[in-house]
N, C-alpha and C positions, 0 to 999 in steps of 0.2 A: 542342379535344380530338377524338377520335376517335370513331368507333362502339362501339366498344368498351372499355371501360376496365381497366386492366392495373396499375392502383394500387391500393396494400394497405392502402386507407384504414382507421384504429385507430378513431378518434373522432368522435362524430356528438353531435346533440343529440335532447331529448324536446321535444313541444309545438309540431310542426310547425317551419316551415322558421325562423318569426320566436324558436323556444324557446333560453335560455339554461340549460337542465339539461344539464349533458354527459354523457355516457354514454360509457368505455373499453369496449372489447370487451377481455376477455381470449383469449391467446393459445393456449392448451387448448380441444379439443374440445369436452368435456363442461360445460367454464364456460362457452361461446359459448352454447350449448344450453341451459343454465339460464337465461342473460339470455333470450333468445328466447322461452322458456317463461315470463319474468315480465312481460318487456312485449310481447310480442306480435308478430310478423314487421312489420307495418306499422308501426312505433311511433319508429324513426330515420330522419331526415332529415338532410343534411347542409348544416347550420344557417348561415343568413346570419353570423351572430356567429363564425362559424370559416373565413369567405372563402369559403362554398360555394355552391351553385346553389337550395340548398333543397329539392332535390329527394327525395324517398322510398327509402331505401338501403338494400337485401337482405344481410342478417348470411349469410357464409358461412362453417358452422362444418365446418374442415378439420382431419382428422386427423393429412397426411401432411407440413403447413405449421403456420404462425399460421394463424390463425382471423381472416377480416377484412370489414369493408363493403367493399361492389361498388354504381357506381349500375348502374340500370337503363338498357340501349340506350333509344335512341340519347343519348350523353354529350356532353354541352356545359357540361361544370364547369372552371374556369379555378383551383379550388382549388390549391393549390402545398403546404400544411403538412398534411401527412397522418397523422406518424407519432405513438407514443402519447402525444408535447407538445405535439399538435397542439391540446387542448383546457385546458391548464393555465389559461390565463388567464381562462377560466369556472368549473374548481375555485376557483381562488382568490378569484376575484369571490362566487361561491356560500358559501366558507369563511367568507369576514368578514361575508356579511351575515348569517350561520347567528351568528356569535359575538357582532356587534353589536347583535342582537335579543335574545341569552342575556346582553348586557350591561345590558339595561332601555333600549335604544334604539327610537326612532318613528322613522315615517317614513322608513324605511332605502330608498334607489335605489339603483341603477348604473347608469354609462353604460361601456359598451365603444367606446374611439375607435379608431376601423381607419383603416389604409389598405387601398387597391382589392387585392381579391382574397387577402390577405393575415390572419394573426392581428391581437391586438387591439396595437395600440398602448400603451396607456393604460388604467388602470382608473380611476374616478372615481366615487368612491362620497360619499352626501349622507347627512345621519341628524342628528337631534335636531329639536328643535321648531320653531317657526315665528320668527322672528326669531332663535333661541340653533343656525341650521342649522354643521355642522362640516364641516372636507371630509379625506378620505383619500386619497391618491395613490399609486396604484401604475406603475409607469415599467417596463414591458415589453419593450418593442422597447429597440434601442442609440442613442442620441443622441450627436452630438459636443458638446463643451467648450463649445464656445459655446450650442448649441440647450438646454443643460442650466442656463445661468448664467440663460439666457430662461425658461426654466421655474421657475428659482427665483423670479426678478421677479415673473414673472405669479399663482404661487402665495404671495407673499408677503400676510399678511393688515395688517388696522391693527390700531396699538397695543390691548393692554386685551381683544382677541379671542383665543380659543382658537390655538393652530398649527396650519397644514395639517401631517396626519401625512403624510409625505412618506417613500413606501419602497419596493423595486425586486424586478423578477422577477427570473427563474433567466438569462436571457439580454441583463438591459439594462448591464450590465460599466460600473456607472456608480456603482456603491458607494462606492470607494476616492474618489469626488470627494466624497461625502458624508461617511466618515469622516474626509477632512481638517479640511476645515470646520466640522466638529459633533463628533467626536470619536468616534462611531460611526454604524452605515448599519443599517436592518432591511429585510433580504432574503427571499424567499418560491422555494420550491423546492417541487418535486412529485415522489415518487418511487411507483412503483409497487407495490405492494401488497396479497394479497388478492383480486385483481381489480378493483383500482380504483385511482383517484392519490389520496395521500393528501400535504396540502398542511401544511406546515413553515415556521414563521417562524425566520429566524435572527437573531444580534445580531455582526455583523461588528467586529471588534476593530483597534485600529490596526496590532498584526502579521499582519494578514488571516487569523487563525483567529476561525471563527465557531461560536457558541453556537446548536445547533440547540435546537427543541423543537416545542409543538406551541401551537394558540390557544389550547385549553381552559386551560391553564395563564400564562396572560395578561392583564392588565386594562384597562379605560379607564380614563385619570384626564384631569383636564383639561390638563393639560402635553403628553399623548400616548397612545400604545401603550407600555405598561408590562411588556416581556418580564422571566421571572426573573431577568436576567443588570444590569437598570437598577435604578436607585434615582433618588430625589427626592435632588437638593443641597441641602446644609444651609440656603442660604438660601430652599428652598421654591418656583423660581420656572424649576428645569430639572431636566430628567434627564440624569444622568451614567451612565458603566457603576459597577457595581458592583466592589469593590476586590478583594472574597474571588472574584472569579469571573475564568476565563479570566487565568492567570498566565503571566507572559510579557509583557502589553499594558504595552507603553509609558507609555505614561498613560490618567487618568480623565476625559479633557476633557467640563465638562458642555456638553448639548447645547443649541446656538442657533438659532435658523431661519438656514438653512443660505443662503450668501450666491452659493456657486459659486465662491469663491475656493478657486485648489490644482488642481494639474493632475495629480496623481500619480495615477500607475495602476497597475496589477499585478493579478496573478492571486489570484483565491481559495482558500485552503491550509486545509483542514479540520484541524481540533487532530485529533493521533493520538487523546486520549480523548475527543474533543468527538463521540462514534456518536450519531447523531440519535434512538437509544429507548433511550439508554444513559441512567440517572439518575445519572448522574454530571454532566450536564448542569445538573438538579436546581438553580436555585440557595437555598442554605441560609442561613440567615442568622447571621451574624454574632452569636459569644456577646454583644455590646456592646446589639445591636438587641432590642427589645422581640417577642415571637411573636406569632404570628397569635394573637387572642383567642379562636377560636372553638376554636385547637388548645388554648388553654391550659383551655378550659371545660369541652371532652374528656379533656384528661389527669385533670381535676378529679374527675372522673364514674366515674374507674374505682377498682373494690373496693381495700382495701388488701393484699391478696393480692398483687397485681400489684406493690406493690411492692416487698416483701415476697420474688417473684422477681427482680426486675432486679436488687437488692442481690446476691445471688449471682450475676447474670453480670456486673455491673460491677468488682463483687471481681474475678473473675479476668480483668478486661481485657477482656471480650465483650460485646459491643452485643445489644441487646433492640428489636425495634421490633412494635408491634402494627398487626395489616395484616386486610385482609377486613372481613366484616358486621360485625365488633370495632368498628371504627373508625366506623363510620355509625351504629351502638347510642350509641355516645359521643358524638358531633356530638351527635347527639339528646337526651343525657340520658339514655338508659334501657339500661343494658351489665346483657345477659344472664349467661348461667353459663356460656356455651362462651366460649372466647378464643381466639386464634392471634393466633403471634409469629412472628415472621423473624428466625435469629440467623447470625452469622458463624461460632460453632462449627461443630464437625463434630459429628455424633451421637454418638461415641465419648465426646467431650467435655461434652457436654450431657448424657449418663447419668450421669456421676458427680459432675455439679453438681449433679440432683436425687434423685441416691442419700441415700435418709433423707428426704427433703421433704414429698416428692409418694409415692402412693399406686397401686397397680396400674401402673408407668410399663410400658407398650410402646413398640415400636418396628414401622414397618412403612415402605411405599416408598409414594408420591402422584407418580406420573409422573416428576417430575426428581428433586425434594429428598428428604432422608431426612426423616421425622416422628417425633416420641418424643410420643407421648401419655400423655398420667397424669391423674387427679384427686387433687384439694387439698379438705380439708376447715377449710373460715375461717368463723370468728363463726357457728357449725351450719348455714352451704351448703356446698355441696357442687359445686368448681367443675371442669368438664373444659377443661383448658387442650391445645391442639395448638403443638408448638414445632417450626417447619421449619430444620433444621441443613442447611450445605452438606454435600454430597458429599466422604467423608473423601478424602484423597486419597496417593498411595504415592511419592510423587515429594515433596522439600524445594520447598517452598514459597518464589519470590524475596521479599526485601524490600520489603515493602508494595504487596504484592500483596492484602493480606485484604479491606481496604474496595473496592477495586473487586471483588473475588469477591463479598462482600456485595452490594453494590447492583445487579449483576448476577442474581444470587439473588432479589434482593427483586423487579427489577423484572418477571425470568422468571415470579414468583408471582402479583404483581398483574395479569400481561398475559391469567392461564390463570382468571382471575375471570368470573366471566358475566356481570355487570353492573360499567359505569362508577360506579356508588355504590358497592361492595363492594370499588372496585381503589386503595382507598387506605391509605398507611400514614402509621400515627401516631412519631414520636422519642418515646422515654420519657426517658432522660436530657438529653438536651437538646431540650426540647419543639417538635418542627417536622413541617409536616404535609406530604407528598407526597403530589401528587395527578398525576400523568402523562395521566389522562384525561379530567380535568374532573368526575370525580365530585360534587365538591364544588356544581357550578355544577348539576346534573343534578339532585342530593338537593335543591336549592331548588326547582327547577323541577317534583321531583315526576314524572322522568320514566327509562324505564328505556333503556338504550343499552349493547352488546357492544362491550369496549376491541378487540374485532376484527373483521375484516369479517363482515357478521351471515350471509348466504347458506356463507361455509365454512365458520365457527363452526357451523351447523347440520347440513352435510352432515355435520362430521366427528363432532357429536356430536347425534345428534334428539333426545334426551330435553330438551334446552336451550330448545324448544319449550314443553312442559307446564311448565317450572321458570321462563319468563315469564308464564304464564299463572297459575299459582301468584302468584310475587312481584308481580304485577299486582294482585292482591287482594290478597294481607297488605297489602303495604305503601301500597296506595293510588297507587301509579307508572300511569302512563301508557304503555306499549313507544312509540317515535321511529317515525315513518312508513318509514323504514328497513327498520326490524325487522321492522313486521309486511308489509312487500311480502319482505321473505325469507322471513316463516315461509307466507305465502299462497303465493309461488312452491316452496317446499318441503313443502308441506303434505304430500304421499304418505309420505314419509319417517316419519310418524310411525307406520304401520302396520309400520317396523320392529324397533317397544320392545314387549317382553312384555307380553302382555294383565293380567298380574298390576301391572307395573311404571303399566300405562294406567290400569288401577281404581283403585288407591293415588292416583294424581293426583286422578282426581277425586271420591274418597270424600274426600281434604284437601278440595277445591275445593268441595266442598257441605256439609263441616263447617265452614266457613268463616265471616266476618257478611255477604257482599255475593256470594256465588256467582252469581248473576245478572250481576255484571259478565263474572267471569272466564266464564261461558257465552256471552254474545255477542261478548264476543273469538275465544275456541272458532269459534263460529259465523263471523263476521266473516273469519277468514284461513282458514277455509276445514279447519282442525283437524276440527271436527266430522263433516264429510261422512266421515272416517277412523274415529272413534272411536263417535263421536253421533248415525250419520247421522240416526235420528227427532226428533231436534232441528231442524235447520236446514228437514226436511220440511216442518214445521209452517206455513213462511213462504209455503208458495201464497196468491196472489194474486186477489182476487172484485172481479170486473166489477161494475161502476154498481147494475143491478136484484137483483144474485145477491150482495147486503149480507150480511156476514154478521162475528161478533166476528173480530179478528186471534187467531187460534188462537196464535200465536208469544211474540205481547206478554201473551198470556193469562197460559201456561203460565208464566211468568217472572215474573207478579204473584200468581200462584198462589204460588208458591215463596218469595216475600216473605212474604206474608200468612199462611203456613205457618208460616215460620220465626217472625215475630210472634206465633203463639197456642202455641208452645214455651213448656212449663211445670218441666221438667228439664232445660235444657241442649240444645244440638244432639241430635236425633235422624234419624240416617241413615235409616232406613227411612221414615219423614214424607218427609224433601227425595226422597227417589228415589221416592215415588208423588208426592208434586205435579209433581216432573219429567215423568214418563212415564203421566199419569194422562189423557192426549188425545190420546195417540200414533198413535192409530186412527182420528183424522179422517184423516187424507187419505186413507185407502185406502174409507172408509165414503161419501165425500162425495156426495151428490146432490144433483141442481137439480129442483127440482118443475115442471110447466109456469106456476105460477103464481109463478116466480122464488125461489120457497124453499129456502132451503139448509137441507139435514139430514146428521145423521151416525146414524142409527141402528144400532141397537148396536154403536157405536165403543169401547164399555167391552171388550167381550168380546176382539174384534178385538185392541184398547189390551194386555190382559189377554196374550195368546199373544206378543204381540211385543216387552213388555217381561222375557218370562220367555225369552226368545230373547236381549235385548240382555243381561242380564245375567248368562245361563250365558255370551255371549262377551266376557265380562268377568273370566270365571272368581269370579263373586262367591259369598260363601257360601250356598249352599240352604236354608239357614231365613232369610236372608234377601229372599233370589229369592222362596219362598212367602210371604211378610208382603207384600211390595209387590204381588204379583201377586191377591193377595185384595183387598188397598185399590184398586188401579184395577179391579177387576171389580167393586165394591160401591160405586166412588163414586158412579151415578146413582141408587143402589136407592132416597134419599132422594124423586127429586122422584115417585116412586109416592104418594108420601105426599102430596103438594101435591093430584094431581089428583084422590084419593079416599079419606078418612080411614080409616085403616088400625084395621082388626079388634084386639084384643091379642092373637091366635093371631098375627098378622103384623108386630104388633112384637116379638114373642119369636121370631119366626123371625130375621128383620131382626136381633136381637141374637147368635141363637146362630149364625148364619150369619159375623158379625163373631168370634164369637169373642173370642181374646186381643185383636184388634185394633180393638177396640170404642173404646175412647179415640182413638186415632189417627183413624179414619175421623169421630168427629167433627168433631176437628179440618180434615182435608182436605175435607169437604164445609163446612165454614163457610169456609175459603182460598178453593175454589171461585165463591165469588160476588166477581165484580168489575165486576159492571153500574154502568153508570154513574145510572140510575134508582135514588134514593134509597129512593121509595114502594115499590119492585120489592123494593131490598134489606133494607127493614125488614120486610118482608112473609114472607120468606125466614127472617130471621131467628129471626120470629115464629114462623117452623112450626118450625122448627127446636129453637126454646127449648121449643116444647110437645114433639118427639118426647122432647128428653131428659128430661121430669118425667113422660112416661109411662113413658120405660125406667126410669127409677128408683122411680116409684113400683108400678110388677109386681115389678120386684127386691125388693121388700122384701114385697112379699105372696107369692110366691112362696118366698122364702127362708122365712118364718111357718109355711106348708103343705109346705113339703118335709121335716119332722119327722113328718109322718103319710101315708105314702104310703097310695096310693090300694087298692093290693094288693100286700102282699108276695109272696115267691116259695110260699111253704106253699100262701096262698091260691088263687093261680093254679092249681098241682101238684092243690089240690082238686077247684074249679071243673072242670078240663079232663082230670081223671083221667089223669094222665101224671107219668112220672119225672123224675128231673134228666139232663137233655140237652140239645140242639141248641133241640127245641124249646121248652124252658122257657126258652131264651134270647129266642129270635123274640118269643115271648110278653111276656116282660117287656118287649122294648124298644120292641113295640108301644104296653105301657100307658106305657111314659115317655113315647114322643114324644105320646100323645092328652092323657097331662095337660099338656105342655106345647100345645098347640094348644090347650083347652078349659078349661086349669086345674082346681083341685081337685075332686073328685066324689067322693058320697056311693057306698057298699058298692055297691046296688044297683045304679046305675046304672053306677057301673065292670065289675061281672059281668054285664050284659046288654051291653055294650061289648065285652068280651071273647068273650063268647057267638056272638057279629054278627061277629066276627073270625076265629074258629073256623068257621063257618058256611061264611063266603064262601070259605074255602080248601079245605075240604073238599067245595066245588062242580069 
C-alpha cells in the first residue's frame, strides 16, 4: 500500500487489533459522530479477523460523502474486503454465539478460518459440555464440488452422535449442493439496518425460494437448528421442511447428513412474499399440530370478556389477535384490565361491531393504525380494551389481499413496541404465539431489549430512556448491554423531555419497591448527571488516610431502610428527603490536617440545593417545603447524643418539626447504617428515649394547655394597654416562654411579663 490510504474502509473491530466485535460505521454524518461519541476516537482497529494490519483506524465522519475509516500514515495494510460485508462473518459468528448461550449453551467458542489477507473462510463454532461437545459450520467463502464433498467427509460425525449443523454464508453459492442432498440448505445473510448489520437465518427450499427470519425465533434440538419453516419427521430421527410453509416446494425431503452428492446449481430467488420482517414468514402451525403450551396457558389466563369479544369479530369473518404487555401479563398468569388487540377490520367496521357492547367507545389515530377504544364492564371490573383496525381504505380491495394487510399491520405494531417482551402477539381463535423478536426468550432471561436499533430508537424518541428505567424496576428486567451503551452514549438527550414529563418518571421511580435499582441505572448511563446531577456527585472518591463512609452507597441504604420503616404505604416526601438528605457533602467536604473528613453543616447547604433540584423539577411547593425541612433537621438529633437535651429543647426540636415530626423520625433512624452494631444500638437507644420524652411533654403539655398561663384581659391589665399590635407581641411572648419553661404559676408569669415589658421599653 501506499503512504497514503484512499480506501473507504466500512468495517473495523473493538478490542484491539486481535478483537472479534465488529463494528459498521454508518453512512450519515451525524450516526458516524454518535458512534465516535460512544466508543471513543481510539476504540477501532482494523482487526486481524477481517484480513487487516491491526492497526488504530481514525472514523472520518463526512458530510458531503459516506462516512468512513481511514488508517493512519504511513499504510502498509494488504486488507482487499473493505466494504459494509466486509465484517458479516463476525456478525454472524457473534449472532450465534449471542443465540447459543440464550439457548442454555456452555462453553460456546469460535474459530474464524481465514485465508492470507483475506475475510473469514469458515466459521466454526464449539458449545456443550465436556465429552456431549457439538459443532456448527458455517461455509463462507465459495468452494468447488469436489472441496465441498471433502468437507462433508471430514465434518461427518459417528453414528449415535449429534450432526454437524452444517450451513452457508451470503457468498459461499453452495446451498443448492445442500438442498439436493438434504432436501433443504440454512443460509445466513446480513442486511443493513439502523446502523448496523443485522444477521438473518434463511431455510432455502428446493425451488430456491427461501424462508427468511430471524435467530431469536429459532431453536436447538438435538437433530439441529430448528428454523420455523422445519419440523421433526414422524419417525423422530430428522428434520424435514414443513408442508404448510413455502408453497410451491417440490417436496418435503427429510434431512440427512448431507453426503455432497448432486451437483445442481442455480441462483437464489427470494419468494415475492417471503420479505425478511414480513410475518408472513411466520411459520404457523398446522390446525392438526398440538400449540405451543405456554400459548395455550396464556390464552387460558385471559378474562372471559375477551372472549366474549372475539365471538363478535369471528361472527363477522374478522380476526382478533392480542398483542403488547397483554401478551407478557398472560405468559405470566397475571392479565391486567388494559388489553390491546390487532384486527384486520377497518375502524369503520369495528365501531359497529361494538356499537351497544362496549361503553364510552372513542376513536383516535397512534401513528400508523386507527385505534377504537372503549371500556367493558364484566363480572363488576371494569376493563379498558384498545382495538388497532387497519387503515380504512377508498380503493376496492384485490382478493385476499386482507391477511397479508393484517399481518403487516400487526407486524408494523409489534416493531413500534419498546421492548422485545412487549412485541408479541397472541392467535385467539386458533391459538398461536408470534414472536418476531424473541421476546419470549428475553421474558425468561429476565432481560429488556428494543425490537430496533436501540441508539435511533432513542434519538428518535428520549423519553424511551426513563420508560427503561421505569420497566427496569416494575418488572425486575435487566436493559442488554446494548441499550445501556445507547442510553450512556445518548444520555444529553434527556434534557429534551419536559421537566414535568422528568418528575412524573421519578416520582413513579421512587414510588416504586426497589428504586434504588432504577437510581443506579440512572447513575450508571450517565441519565442522572442530566436529571440528578447530586446524585451521581455523591460518588467522590477518599484516599487511604482521608477514610471516610461512601456518601453514595449511603444515601441508597438510606432510601431502603426509609422505605422499610413506611407504616402507610409509599410516602414520597420520606424517599425524596432520604434521597437528597447528604446532598451537601461534597460541596461542605474537608480534610482536617489530622486526615479527618468533615462535612459540617452540609444539612443547611443539603437544605438550599435540594429546594433548587426540586423547583427544577417543577415539583409541587408544599412539597419542596416538607423535604426541605426534613434535610435541614436531619442532624438536629445527634445534638442530643453529645448533651442531653433541656425539655425547652425538646419542645423546640418538636415544634420546629412541625407537621413533620413523624417523618423526620423515621429518616433519622434510616440514617444510621454503621456497620458497628454496639455504635448502632447505642443510637438507637437515644433515639427510643428522645421519642418517650416527646410523648411524654405531649401529654403533659396538652393537660396544662386548658389553663393558660395568662389570658389576653390579664395581660391588657398587667400592662395597662388596649387590643392592638401590642397585645399581640405580648401574648405570643407568653406562648413561646410557656413553651420554653412550661406551666407557671400567676405570679411568676406577671413578673415574666413585667421583665419583658421592661427590657423593650429600655
Amino acid at each position: 500500500m501506499t503512504e497514503e490510504d484512499n480506501r473507504k474502509v466500512q468495517t473495523a473491530v473493538l478490542g484491539g487489533s486481535q478483537g472479534h466485535q465488529p463494528v459498521f460505521l454508518p453512512f450519515e454524518k451525524e450516526d458516524a459522530q454518535r458512534l465516535r461519541q460512544l466508543r471513543g476516537a481510539d476504540a477501532f482497529s482494523c482487526g486481524v479477523l477481517l484480513g487487516g494490519c491491526g492497526q488504530v483506524l481514525t472514523l472520518r465522519a463526512c458530510g458531503d460523502r459516506k462516512s468512513h475509516f481511514a488508517h493512519r500514515p504511513p499504510v502498509r495494510c494488504r486488507r482487499t474486503a473493505v466494504g459494509e460485508s466486509s465484517a458479516d462473518h463476525l456478525y454472524i459468528g457473534e449472532a450465534l454465539i449471542h443465540w447459543l448461550r440464550g439457548q442454555g449453551q456452555k462453553n460456546v467458542t469460535v474459530a474464524y478460518v481465514q485465508q492470507a489477507h483475506a475475510r473469514s473462510d469458515s466459521i466454526e463454532i464449539r458449545f456443550g459440555r465436556k465429552g456431549q461437545r457439538r459443532f456448527l459450520h458455517v461455509q463462507m467463502a465459495r468452494r468447488s464440488f469436489s472441496q465441498w464433498k471433502d468437507d462433508g467427509r471430514r465434518l461427518e460425525v459417528a453414528p449415535g452422535k449429534n450432526p454437524v449443523i452444517r450451513t452457508y454464508g451470503p457468498d459461499s453459492e453452495l446451498s443448492p449442493y445442500e438442498v439436493q442432498a438434504a432436501g433443504y440448505a440454512l443460509r445466513f445473510r446480513c442486511e443493513t439496518r439502523d446502523g448496523t448489520r443485522e444477521v438473518s437465518i434463511g431455510t432455502q427450499w428446493p425451488d430456491h425460494t427461501v424462508q427468511w427470519t430471524t435467530l431469536a425465533r429459532c431453536r436447538l434440538s438435538d437433530l439441529g437448528l430448528v428454523t420455523p419453516s422445519l419440523e421433526v419427521a414422524p419417525d423422530g430421527d430428522v428434520l424435514r421442511l414443513k408442508r404448510a410453509v413455502g408453497a410451491g416446494a417440490s417436496a418435503c425431503q427429510p434431512h440427512r447428513q448431507a453426503t455432497g452428492q448432486g451437483e445442481t446449481r442455480g441462483r437464489d430467488q427470494q419468494s415475492p412474499t417471503a420479505d425478511s420482517r414480513s410475518l408472513e414468514t411466520v411459520a404457523r402451525p398446522a390446525h392438526d399440530e398440538p400449540a405451543d403450551p405456554r400459548a395455550q396457558a396464556a390464552r387460558a389466563a385471559l378474562p372471559p370478556v375477551v372472549d366474549d369479544l372475539l365471538h363478535r369479530f369471528t361472527t363477522a369473518g374478522l380476526s382478533l389477535t392480542l398483542v403488547g404487555a397483554s401478551v407478557r401479563q398472560a405468559l405470566e398468569g397475571r392479565v391486567g384490565r388494559e388489553l390491546d388487540f390487532v384486527t384486520d377490520s377497518d375502524v369503520r367496521r369495528t365501531r359497529q361491531i361494538l356499537q351497544g357492547w362496549g361503553d364510552d367507545i372513542r376513536f383516535h389515530r397512534d401513528d400508523a393504525p386507527d385505534v377504537v377504544r372503549l371500556r367493558k364492564q364484566w363480572d363488576g371490573d371494569i376493563y379498558t380494551l384498545r382495538i388497532n383496525a387497519r387503515p380504512a381504505r377508498t380503493r376496492h380491495r384485490p382478493s385476499g389481499s386482507r391477511r397479508t394487510e393484517h399481518e403487516k399491520a400487526l407486524e408494523a405494531y409489534l416493531r413500534r413496541r419498546d421492548f422485545t417482551i412487549d412485541a408479541m402477539a397472541l392467535g385467539l381463535a386458533h391459538v398461536t404465539l408470534t414472536d418476531p423478536f424473541g421476546g419470549l426468550q428475553d421474558l425468561e432471561r429476565r432481560v429488556l431489549r428494543i425490537p430496533r436499533a436501540p441508539t435511533a430508537a432513542i434519538v428518535n424518541d428520549p423519553p424511551l430512556m426513563l420508560r427503561v428505567v421505569r420497566c427496569a424496576v416494575r418488572l425486575g428486567c435487566e436493559p442488554v448491554p446494548e441499550l445501556r451503551d445507547a442510553m450512556s452514549a445518548t444520555a444529553r438527550r434527556v434534557t429534551e423531555i419536559p421537566a414535568e414529563q422528568v418528575r412524573e418518571a421519578l416520582t413513579a421511580l421512587l414510588l416504586s419497591t426497589r428504586p434504588a435499582t432504577g437510581l443506579r441505572l440512572l447513575v450508571d448511563t450517565g441519565l442522572a448527571e442530566h436529571v440528578l446531577p447530586e446524585l451521581p456527585a455523591l460518588r467522590f472518591e477518599s484516599a487511604g488516610h482521608h477514610r471516610h463512609k461512601d456518601i453514595y452507597e449511603h444515601t441508597l441504604t438510606v432510601l431502603d431502610q426509609a422505605i422499610a420503616l413506611e407504616t402507610e404505604g409509599p410516602d414520597l416526601t420520606l424517599r425524596w428527603a432520604a434521597l437528597l438528605h447528604d446532598i451537601g457533602t461534597p460541596r461542605t467536604r474537608r480534610t482536617g490536617r489530622n486526615g479527618q473528613v468533615t462535612f459540617h453543616h452540609h444539612e443547611v447547604v443539603g437544605a438550599k440545593m435540594a429546594r433548587k433540584r426540586l423547583r427544577a423539577l417543577a415539583c409541587p411547593e408544599q412539597l419542596i417545603a416538607d423535604v426541605v425541612r426534613l434535610v435541614e433537621l436531619h442532624l438536629r438529633f445527634h445534638g442530643y447524643l453529645d448533651e442531653k437535651w433541656t425539655d425547652p429543647a425538646v419542645r423546640r426540636y418538636v415544634r420546629d418539626a412541625g407537621p413533620q415530626l413523624d417523618r423526620l423520625h423515621m429518616l433519622i433512624r434510616a440514617d444510621c447504617t454503621t456497620r458497628d452494631r454496639r455504635k448502632a444500638h447505642a443510637l438507637a437507644r437515644a433515639y427510643d428515649s428522645l421519642e418517650e420524652r416527646i410523648e411524654r411533654l405531649a401529654v403533659e403539655d396538652a393537660r396544662e394547655a386548658a389553663r393558660p398561663d395568662l389570658n389576653g384581659h390579664q395581660i391588657m391589665e398587667i400592662l395597662g394597654i388596649r387590643p392592638g399590635a401590642e397585645l399581640g407581641r405580648a401574648y405570643e411572648y407568653m406562648r413561646n416562654l410557656h413553651i420554653e419553661k412550661g406551666p407557671m404559676d400567676f405570679e411568676t408569669a406577671r413578673d415574666a411579663l413585667l421583665e419583658w415589658r421592661a427590657r423593650r421599653d429600655c
